[in-house]
KOLGUDO-164725 format. One record per residue: x, y, z of N, C-alpha, C in turn. Coordinates in steps of 0.2 Angstrom, whole numbers, padded with zeros to 4 digits, always signed. Example, Ala and Ser with C-alpha at 12.3 -4.5 7.8 and 13.67 -1.06 7.14 Angstrom:
% KOLGUDO-164725
+0066-0028+0039+0062-0022+0039+0066-0016+0039;+0064-0011+0035+0068-0005+0036+0064+0000+0039;
END
This chain:
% KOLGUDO-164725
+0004-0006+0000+0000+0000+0000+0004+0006+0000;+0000+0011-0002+0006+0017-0002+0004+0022+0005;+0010+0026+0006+0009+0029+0010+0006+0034+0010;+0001+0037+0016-0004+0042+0016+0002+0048+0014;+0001+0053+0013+0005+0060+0010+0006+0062+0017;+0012+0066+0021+0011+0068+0027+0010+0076+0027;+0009+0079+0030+0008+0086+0030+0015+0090+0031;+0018+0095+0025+0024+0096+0028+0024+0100+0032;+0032+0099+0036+0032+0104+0040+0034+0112+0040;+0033+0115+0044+0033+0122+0042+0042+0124+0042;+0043+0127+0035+0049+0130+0034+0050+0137+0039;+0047+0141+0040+0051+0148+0045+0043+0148+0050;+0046+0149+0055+0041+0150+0061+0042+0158+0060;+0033+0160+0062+0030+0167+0060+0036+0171+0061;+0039+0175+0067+0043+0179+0066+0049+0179+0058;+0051+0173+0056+0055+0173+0051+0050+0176+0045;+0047+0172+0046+0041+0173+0039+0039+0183+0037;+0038+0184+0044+0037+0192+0044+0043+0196+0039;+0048+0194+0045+0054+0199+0042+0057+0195+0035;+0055+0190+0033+0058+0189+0027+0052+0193+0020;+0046+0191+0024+0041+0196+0020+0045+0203+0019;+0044+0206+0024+0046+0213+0026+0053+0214+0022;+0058+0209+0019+0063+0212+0017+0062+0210+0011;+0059+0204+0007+0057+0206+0000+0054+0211-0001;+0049+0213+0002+0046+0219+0001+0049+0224+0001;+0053+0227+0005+0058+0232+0004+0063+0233+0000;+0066+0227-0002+0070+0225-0006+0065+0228-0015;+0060+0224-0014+0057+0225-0022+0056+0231-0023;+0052+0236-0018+0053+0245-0017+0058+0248-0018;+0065+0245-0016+0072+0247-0017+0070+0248-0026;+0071+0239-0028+0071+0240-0036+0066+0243-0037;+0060+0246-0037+0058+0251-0041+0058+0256-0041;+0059+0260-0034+0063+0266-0034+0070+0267-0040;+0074+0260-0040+0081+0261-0045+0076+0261-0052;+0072+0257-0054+0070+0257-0060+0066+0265-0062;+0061+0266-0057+0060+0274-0059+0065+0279-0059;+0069+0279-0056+0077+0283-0057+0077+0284-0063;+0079+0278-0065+0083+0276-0072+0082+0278-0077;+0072+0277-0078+0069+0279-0083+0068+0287-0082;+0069+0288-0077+0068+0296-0078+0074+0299-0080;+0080+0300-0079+0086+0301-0081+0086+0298-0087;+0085+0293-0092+0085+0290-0100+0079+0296-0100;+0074+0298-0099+0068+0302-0101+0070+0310-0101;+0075+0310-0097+0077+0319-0097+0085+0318-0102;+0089+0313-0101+0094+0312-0106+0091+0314-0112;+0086+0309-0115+0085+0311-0122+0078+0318-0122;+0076+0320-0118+0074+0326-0119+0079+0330-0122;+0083+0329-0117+0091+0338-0119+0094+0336-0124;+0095+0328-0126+0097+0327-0132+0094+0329-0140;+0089+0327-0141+0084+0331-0143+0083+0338-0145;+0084+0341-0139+0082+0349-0138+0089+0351-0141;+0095+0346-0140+0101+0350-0142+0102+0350-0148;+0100+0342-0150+0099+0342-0159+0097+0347-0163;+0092+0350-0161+0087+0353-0163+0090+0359-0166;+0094+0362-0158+0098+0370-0158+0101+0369-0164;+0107+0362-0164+0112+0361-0168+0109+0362-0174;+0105+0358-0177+0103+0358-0185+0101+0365-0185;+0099+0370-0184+0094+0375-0184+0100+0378-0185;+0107+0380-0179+0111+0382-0181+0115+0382-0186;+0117+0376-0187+0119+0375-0194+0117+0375-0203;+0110+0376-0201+0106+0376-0207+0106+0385-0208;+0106+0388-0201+0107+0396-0202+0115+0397-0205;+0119+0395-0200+0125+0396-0204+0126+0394-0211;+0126+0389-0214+0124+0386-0219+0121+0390-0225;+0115+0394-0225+0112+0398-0228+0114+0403-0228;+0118+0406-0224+0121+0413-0223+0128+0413-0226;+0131+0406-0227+0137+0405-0232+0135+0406-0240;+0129+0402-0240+0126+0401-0248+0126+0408-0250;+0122+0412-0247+0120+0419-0249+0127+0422-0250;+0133+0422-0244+0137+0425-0248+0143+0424-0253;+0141+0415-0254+0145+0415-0261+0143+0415-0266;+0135+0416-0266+0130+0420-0273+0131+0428-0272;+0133+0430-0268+0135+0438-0270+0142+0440-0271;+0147+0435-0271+0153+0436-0271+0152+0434-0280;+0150+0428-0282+0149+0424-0288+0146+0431-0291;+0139+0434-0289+0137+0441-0295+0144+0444-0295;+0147+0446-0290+0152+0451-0291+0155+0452-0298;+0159+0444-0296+0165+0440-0302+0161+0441-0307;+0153+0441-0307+0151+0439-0314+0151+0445-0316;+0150+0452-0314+0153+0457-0315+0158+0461-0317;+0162+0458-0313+0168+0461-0314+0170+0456-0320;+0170+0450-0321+0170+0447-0329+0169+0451-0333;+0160+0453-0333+0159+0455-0340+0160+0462-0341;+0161+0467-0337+0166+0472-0336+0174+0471-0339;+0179+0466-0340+0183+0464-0342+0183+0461-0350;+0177+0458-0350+0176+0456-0357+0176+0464-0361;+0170+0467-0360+0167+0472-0362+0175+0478-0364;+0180+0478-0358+0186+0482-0360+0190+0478-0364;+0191+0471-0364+0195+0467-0370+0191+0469-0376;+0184+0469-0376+0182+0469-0383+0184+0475-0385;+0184+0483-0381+0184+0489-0383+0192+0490-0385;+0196+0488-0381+0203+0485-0383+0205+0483-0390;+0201+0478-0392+0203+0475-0398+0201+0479-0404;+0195+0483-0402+0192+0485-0408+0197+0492-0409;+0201+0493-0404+0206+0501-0405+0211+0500-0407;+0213+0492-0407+0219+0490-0407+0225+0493-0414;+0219+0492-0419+0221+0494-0427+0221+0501-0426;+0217+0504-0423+0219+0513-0423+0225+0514-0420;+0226+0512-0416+0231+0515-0411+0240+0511-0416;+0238+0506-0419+0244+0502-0422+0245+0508-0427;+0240+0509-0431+0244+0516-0438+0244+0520-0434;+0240+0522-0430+0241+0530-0425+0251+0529-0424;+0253+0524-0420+0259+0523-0417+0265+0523-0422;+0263+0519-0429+0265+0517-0432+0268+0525-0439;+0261+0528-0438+0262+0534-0442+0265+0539-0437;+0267+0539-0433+0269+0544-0427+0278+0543-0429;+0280+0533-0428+0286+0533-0428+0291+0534-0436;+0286+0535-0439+0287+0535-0448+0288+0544-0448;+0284+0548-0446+0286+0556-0445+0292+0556-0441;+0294+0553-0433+0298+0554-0432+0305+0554-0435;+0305+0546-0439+0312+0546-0440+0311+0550-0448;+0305+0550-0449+0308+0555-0456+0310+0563-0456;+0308+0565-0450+0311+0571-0446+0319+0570-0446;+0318+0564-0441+0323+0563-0440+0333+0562-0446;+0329+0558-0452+0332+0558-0459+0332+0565-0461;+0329+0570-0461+0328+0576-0464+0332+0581-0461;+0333+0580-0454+0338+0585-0451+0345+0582-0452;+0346+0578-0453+0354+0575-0452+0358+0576-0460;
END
């Protein structure tokens, strides 16, 4: 036959039972006070982290912008000042044949002056 089941005996007499209650329990209060910490602190970390991202891009997109602008006003300059340069080469070239007989009939009286007195 088999034997009747016995009734076990009691592992901690009440006083142990209490304070081991009482110290899980404080214990597991411990851990969630550390895990509410935690998450609070990850929840303001990535707040400021965010908020500084934000500064950063904003700032940089300002600076950014304010470079563009001024090497599209440096670029009209040059583009001026080029076509300003073309404009005087072109009037250059167009004088160039006047100024060639001008210099050329200048140096032909001179030295013919010059033969005539000697």
């Amino acid at each position: 036959m088999s034997a009747l089941p016995v009734k076990p005996t009691l592992r901690h007499s009440v006083p142990e039972w209490t304070s081991n209650n009482l110290e899980l329990s404080s214990t597991a209060q411990h851990e969630r006070h550390v895990s509410h910490f935690i998450r609070q602190e990850g929840r303001a970390l990535r707040n400021e982290t965010n908020c500084q991202t934000d500064w950063d891009e904003t700032d940089t997109n300002r600076r950014l912008s304010d470079r563009i602008w001024d090497v599209s006003q440096w670029r009209d300059a040059l583009d001026v000042c080029a076509k300003k340069v073309d404009d005087e080469m072109d009037a250059l070239t167009l004088v160039n044949p006047v100024i060639s007989t001008s210099v050329w009939s200048k140096l032909l009286l001179t030295f013919s002056s010059h033969v005539l007195t000697v």
